[in-house]
MARSE-753091 format. One line per field, with one value per residue: y, x, z of N, C-alpha, C in turn; chain; residue number from 1; residue in one letter. Coordinates in Angstrom, 1 decimal, padded with zeros to 4 digits. Example, Ala and Ser with C-alpha at 12.3 -4.5 7.8 and 13.67 -1.06 7.14 Angstrom:
<recs>
n_yy	(-005.7,-002.2)
n_xx	(013.2,012.8)
n_zz	(007.8,007.1)
ca_yy	(-004.5,-001.1)
ca_xx	(012.3,013.7)
ca_zz	(007.8,007.1)
c_yy	(-003.3,000.0)
c_xx	(013.2,012.9)
c_zz	(007.8,007.9)
c	(A,A)
k	(1,2)
r	(A,S)
</recs>
This chain:
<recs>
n_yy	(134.1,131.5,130.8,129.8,128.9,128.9,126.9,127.6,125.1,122.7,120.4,122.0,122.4,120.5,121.8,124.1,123.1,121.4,123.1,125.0,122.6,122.6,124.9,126.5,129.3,131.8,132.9,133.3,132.5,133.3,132.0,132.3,129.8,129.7,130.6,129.9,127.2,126.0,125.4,126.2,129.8,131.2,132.7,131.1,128.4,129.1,128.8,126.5,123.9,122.3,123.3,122.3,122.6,121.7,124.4,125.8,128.4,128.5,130.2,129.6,127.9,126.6,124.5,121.5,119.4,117.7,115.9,115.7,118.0,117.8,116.4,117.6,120.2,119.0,117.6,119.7,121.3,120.8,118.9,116.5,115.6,114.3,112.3,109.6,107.1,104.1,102.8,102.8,101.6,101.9,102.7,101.1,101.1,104.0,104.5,102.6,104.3,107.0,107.2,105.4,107.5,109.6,107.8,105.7,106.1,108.6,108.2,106.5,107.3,109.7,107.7,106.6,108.8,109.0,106.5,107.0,109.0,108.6,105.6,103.4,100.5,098.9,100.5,100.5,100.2,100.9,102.7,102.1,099.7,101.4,102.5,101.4,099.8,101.6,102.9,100.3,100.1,102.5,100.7,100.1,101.3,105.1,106.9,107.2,105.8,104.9,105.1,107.6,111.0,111.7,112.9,111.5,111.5,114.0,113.8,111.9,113.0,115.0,113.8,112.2,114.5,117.1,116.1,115.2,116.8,116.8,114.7,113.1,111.0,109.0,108.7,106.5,104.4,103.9,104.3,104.4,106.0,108.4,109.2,109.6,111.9,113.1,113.7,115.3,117.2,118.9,119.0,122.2,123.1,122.2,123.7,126.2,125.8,125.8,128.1,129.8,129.2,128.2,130.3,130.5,127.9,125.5,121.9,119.2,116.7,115.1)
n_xx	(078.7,078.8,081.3,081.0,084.0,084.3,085.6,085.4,083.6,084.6,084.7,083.7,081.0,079.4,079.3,077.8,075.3,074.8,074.5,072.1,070.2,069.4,069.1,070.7,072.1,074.3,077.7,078.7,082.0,083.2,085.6,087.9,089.5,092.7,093.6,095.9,096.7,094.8,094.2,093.9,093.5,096.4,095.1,093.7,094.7,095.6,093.9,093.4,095.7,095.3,095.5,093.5,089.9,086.7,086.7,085.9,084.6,083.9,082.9,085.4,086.6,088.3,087.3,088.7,088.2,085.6,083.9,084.2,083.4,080.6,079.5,079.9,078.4,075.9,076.0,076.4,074.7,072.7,070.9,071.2,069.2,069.7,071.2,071.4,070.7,072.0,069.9,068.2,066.8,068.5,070.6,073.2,073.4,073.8,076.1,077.7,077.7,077.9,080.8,081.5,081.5,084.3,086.1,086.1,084.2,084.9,088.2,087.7,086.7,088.9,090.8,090.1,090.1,092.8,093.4,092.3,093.8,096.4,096.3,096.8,096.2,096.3,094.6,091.9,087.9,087.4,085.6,083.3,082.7,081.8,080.2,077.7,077.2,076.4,073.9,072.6,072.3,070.1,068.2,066.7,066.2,065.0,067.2,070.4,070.5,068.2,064.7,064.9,065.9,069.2,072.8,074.3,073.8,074.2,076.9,077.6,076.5,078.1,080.5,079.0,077.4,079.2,081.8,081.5,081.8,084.3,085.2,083.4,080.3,078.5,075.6,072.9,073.2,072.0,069.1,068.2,069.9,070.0,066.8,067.7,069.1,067.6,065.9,067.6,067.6,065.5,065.1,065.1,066.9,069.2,068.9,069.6,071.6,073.5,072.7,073.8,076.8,077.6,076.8,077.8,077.6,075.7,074.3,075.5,073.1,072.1)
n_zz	(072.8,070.6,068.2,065.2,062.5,059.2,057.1,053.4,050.9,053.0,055.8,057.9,056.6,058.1,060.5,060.6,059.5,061.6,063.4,063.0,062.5,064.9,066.2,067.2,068.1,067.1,066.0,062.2,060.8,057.8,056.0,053.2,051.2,049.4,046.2,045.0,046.3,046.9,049.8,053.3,054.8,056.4,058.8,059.8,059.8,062.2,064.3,065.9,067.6,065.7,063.3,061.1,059.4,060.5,063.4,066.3,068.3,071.7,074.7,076.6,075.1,072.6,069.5,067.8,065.2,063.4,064.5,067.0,067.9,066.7,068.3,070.9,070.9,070.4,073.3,074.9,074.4,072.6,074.1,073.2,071.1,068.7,069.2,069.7,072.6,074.4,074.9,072.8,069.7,067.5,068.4,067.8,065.3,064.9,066.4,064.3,061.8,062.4,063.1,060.6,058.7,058.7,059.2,057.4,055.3,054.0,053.6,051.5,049.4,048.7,048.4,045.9,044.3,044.0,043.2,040.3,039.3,039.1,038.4,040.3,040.4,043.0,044.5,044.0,043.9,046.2,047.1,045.6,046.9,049.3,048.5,047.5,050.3,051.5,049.8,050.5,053.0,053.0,051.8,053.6,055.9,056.6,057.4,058.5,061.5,061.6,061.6,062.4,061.8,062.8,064.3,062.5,060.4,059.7,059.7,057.7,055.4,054.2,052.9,051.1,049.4,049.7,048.8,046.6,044.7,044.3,043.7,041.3,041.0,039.5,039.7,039.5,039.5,042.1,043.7,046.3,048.0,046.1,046.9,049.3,049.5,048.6,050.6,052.9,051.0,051.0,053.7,055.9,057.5,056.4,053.5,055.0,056.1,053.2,052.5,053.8,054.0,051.8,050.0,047.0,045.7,044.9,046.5,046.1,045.3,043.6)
ca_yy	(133.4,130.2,131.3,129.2,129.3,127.9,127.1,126.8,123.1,121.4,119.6,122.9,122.4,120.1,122.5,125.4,122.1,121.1,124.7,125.1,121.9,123.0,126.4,127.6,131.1,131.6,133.6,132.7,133.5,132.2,131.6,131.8,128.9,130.5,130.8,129.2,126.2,125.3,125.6,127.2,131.1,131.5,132.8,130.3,127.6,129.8,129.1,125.8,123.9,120.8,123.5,122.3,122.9,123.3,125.5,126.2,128.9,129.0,131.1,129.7,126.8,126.2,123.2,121.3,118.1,117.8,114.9,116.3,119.2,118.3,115.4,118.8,120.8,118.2,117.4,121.0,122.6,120.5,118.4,114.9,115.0,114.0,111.1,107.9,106.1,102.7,102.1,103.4,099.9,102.0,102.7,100.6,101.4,105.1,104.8,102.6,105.1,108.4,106.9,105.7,108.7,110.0,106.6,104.6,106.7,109.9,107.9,105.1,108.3,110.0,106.5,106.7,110.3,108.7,105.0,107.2,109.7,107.9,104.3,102.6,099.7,098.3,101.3,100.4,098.9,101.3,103.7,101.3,099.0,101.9,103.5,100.2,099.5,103.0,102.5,099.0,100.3,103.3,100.4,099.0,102.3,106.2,107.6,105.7,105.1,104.3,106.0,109.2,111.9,111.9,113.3,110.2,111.6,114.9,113.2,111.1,114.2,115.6,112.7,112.1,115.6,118.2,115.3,114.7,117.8,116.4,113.0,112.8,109.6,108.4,108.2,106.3,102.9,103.8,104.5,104.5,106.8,109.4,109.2,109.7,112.9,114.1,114.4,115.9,118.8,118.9,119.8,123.6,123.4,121.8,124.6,127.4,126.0,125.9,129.9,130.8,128.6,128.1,130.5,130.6,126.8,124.3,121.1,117.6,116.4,113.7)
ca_xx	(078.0,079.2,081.3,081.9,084.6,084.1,086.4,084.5,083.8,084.9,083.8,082.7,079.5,078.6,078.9,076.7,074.5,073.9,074.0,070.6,069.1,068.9,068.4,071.3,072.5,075.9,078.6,079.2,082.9,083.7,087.2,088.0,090.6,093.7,093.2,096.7,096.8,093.5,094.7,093.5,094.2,097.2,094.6,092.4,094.9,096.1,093.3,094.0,097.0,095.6,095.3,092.2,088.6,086.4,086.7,084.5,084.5,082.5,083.7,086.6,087.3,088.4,087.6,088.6,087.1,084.3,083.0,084.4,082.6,079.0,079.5,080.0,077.2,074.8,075.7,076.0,073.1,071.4,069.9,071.2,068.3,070.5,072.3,070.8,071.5,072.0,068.6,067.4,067.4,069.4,072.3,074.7,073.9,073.9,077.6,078.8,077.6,078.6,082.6,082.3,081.7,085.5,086.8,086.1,084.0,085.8,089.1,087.3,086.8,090.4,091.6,089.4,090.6,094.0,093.3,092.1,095.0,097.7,096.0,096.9,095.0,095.6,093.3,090.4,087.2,087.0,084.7,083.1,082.1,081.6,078.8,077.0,077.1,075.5,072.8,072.1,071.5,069.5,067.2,066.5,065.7,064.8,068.1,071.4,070.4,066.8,063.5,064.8,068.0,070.8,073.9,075.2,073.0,075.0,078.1,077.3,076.1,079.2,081.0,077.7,077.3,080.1,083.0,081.0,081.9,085.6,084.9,081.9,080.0,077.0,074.1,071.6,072.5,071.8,068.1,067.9,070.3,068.7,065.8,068.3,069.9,066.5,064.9,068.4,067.7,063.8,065.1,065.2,068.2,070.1,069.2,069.7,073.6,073.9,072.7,074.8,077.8,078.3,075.9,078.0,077.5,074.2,074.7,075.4,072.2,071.6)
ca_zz	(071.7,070.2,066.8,063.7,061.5,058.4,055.6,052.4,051.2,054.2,056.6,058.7,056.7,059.0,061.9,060.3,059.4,062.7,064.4,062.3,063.3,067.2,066.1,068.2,068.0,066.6,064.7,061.0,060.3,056.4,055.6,051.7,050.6,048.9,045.2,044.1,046.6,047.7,051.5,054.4,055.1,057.9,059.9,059.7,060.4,063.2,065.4,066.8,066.7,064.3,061.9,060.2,059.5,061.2,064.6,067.2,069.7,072.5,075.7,076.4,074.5,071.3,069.6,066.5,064.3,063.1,064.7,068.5,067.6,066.4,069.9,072.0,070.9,071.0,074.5,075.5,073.9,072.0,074.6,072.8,070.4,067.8,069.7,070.1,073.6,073.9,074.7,071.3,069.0,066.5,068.8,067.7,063.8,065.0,066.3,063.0,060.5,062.9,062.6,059.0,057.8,058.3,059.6,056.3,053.9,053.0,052.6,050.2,048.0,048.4,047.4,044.5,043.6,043.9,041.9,039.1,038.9,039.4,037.4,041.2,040.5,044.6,045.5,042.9,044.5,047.4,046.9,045.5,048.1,050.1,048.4,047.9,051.6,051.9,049.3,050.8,054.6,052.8,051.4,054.8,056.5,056.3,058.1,058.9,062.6,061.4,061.4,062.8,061.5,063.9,064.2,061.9,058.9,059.7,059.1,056.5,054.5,053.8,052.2,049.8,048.7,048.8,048.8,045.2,043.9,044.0,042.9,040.6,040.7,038.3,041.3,038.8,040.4,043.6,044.0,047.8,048.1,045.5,047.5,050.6,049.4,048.5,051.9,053.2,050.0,052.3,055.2,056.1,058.2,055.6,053.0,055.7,055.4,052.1,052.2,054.7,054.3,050.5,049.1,045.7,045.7,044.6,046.7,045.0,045.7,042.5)
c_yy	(132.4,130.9,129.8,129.4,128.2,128.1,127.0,125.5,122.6,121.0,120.2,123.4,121.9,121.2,123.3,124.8,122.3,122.6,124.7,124.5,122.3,124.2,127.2,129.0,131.4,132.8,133.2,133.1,133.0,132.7,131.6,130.9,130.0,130.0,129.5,127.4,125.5,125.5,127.0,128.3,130.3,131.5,132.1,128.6,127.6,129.6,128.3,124.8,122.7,121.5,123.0,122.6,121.4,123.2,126.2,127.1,129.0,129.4,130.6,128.6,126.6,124.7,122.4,119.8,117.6,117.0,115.1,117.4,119.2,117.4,116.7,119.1,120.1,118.0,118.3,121.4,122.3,119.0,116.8,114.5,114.4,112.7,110.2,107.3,104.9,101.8,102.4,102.1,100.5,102.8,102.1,100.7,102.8,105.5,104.1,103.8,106.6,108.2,106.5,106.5,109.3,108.6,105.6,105.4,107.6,109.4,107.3,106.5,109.3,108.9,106.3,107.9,109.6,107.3,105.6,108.3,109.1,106.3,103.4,101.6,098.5,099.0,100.8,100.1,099.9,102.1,103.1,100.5,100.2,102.4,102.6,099.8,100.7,102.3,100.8,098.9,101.2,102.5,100.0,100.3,103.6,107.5,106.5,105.2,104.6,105.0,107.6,109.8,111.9,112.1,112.3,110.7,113.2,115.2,112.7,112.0,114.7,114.8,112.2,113.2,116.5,117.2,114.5,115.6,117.7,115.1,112.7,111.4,109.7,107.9,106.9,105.0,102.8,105.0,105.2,105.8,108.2,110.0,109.8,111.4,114.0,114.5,114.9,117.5,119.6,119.6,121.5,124.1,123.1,123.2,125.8,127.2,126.3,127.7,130.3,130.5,129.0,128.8,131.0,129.3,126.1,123.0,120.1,116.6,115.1,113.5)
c_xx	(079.0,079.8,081.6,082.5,084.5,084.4,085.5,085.2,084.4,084.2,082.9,081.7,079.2,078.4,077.6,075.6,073.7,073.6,072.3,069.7,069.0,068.7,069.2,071.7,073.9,076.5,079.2,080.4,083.6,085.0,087.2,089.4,091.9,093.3,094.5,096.8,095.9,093.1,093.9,094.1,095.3,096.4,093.6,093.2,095.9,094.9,093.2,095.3,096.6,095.4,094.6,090.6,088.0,087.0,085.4,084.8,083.6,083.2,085.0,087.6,086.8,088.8,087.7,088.2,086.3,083.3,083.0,083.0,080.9,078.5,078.9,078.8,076.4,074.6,075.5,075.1,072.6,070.2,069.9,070.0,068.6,071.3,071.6,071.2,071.4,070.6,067.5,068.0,068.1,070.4,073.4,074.6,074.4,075.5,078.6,079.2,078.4,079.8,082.8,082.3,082.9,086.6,086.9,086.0,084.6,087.2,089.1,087.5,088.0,090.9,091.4,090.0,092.5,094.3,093.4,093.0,096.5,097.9,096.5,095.5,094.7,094.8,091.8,089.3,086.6,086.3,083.3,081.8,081.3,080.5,077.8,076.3,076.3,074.0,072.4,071.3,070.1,068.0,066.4,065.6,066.2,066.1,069.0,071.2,069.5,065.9,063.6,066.0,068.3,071.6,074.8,074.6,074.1,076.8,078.4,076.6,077.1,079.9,080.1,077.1,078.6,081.4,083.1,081.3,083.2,086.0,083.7,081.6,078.1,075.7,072.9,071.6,072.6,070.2,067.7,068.8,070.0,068.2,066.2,068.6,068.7,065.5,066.0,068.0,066.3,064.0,065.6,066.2,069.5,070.1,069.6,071.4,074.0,074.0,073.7,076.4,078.5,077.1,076.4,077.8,076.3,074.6,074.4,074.5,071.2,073.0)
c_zz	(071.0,068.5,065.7,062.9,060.3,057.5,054.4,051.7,051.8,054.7,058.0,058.7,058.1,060.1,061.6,060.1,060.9,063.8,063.6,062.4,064.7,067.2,067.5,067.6,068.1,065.3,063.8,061.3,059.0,055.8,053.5,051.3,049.7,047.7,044.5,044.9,047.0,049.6,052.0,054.7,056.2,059.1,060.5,060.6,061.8,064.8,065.6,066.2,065.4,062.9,060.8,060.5,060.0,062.7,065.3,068.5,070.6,074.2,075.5,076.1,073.1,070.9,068.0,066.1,064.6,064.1,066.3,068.7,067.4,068.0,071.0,072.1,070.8,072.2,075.0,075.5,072.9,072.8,073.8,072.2,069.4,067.8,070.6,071.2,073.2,074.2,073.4,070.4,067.5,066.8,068.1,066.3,063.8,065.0,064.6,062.2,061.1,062.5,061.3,058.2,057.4,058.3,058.3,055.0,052.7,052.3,051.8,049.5,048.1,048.0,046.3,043.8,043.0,042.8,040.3,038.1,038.3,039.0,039.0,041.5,041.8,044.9,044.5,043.7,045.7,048.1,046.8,046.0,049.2,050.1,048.1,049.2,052.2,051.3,049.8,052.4,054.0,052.1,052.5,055.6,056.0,056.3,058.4,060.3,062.9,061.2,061.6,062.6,063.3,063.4,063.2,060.5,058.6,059.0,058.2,055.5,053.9,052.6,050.7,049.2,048.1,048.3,046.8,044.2,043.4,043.3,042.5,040.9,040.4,040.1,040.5,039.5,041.6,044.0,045.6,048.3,047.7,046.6,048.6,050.8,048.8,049.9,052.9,052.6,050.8,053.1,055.6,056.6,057.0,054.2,053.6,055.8,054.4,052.0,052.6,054.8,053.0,049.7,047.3,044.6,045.4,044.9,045.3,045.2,044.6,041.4)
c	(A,A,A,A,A,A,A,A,A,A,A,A,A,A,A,A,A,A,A,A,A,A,A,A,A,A,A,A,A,A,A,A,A,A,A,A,A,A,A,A,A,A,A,A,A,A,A,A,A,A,A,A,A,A,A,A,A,A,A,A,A,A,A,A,A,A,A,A,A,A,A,A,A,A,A,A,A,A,A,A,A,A,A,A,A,A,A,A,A,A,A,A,A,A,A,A,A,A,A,A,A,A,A,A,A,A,A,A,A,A,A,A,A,A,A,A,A,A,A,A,A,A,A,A,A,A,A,A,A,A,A,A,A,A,A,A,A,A,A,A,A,A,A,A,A,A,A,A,A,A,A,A,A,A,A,A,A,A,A,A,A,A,A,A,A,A,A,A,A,A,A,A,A,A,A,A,A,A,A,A,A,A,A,A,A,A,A,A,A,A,A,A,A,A,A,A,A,A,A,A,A,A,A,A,A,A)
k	(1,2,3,4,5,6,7,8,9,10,11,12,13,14,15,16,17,18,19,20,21,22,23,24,25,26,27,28,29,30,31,32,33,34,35,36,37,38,39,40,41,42,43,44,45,46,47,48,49,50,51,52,53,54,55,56,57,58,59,60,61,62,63,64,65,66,67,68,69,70,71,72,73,74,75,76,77,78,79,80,81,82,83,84,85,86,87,88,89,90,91,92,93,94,95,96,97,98,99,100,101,102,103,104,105,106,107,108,109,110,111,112,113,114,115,116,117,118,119,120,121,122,123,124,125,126,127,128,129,130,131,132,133,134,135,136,137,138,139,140,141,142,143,144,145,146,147,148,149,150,151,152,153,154,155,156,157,158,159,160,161,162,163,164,165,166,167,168,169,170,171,172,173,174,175,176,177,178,179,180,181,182,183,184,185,186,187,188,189,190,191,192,193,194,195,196,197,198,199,200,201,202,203,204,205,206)
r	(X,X,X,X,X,X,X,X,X,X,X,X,X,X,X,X,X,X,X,X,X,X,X,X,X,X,X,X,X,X,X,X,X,X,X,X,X,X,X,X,X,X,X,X,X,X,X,X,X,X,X,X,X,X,X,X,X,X,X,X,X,X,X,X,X,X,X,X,X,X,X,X,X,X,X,X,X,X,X,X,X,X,X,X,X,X,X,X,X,X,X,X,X,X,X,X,X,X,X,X,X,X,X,X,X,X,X,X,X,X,X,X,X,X,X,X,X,X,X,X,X,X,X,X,X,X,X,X,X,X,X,X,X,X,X,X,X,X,X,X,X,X,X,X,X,X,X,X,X,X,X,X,X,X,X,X,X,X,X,X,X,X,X,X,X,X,X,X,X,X,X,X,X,X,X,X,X,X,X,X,X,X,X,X,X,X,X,X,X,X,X,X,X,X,X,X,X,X,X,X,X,X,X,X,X,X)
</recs>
């Protein structure tokens, strides 16, 4: 059976996420953060070597980040319902949004964490733009690759909810988004993570 290890608030939601959408069958295994540094147990970053969350076993391969990981199990055993070919006319928004999730988004908001600590007024702006450019696709269509969730909504979840619990931001001038993060709170797979993942937790959902 396919195990998950999952740090709390990382990005090994996503996994427990998408294990739920395909309704695979899987072993939780929840990791608690060390109390004085925030960091991953030993034994947690003992099970592969990049030492971060998340981890995926499944017979006999272990496998690590996030975005490798929800790729795999889609193609393995979820039958690529989740992943848009390129004959689907929201291929090529499907691949932007899947990569800027970690590729652009999450760092705009650690630069922001960092602009506002540290008064570094070259990072200012970049969060910014980032969440504009969100709320601006979110006015156009239902899901970032269009009418239908994919694995890009998966990814792009993370970053606009728990990534908000680290860096607050005022949602009010972003309507579309709202609306975005309200039919994510909808979906049954998405609460069946929260239970099982972070059930001491209430996502950041407005």
């Amino acid at each position: 059976m396919l195990t998950v290890h999952h740090l709390e608030k990382s990005q090994s939601e996503r996994i427990v996420w998408l294990c739920e959408e395909l309704a695979l069958p899987y072993m939780l295994v929840r990791h608690e953060r060390d109390p004085a540094t925030r960091a991953a147990p030993s034994d947690y970053k003992a099970l592969h070597p990049a030492g971060t969350a998340p981890v995926v076993i499944d017979g006999d391969i272990v496998l690590a980040e996030s975005g490798a990981i929800v790729d795999y199990l889609c193609r393995r055993h979820g039958g690529d319902w989740l992943l848009p070919g390129p004959g689907d006319p929201g291929f090529a928004a499907f691949l932007f949004w899947y990569h800027y999730a970690n590729g652009s988004m999450m760092p705009a908001i650690v630069m922001d964490l960092v602009w506002k600590r540290f008064n570094a007024t070259g990072l200012a702006g970049k969060a910014d733009a980032a969440f504009a450019m969100v709320e601006q696709r979110l006015s156009e269509t239902e899901w970032f690759a269009g009418n239908v969730f994919s694995a890009a909504d998966i990814m792009m979840g993370f970053p606009l909810t728990t990534m908000r619990m680290f860096a607050p931001r005022d949602l009010a001038p972003y309507p579309h988004l709202r609306a975005y993060l309200a039919r994510l709170g909808a979906r049954s797979a998405y609460r069946a993570m929260w239970a099982k993942a972070e059930p001491e937790l209430t996502p950041c959902l407005d």
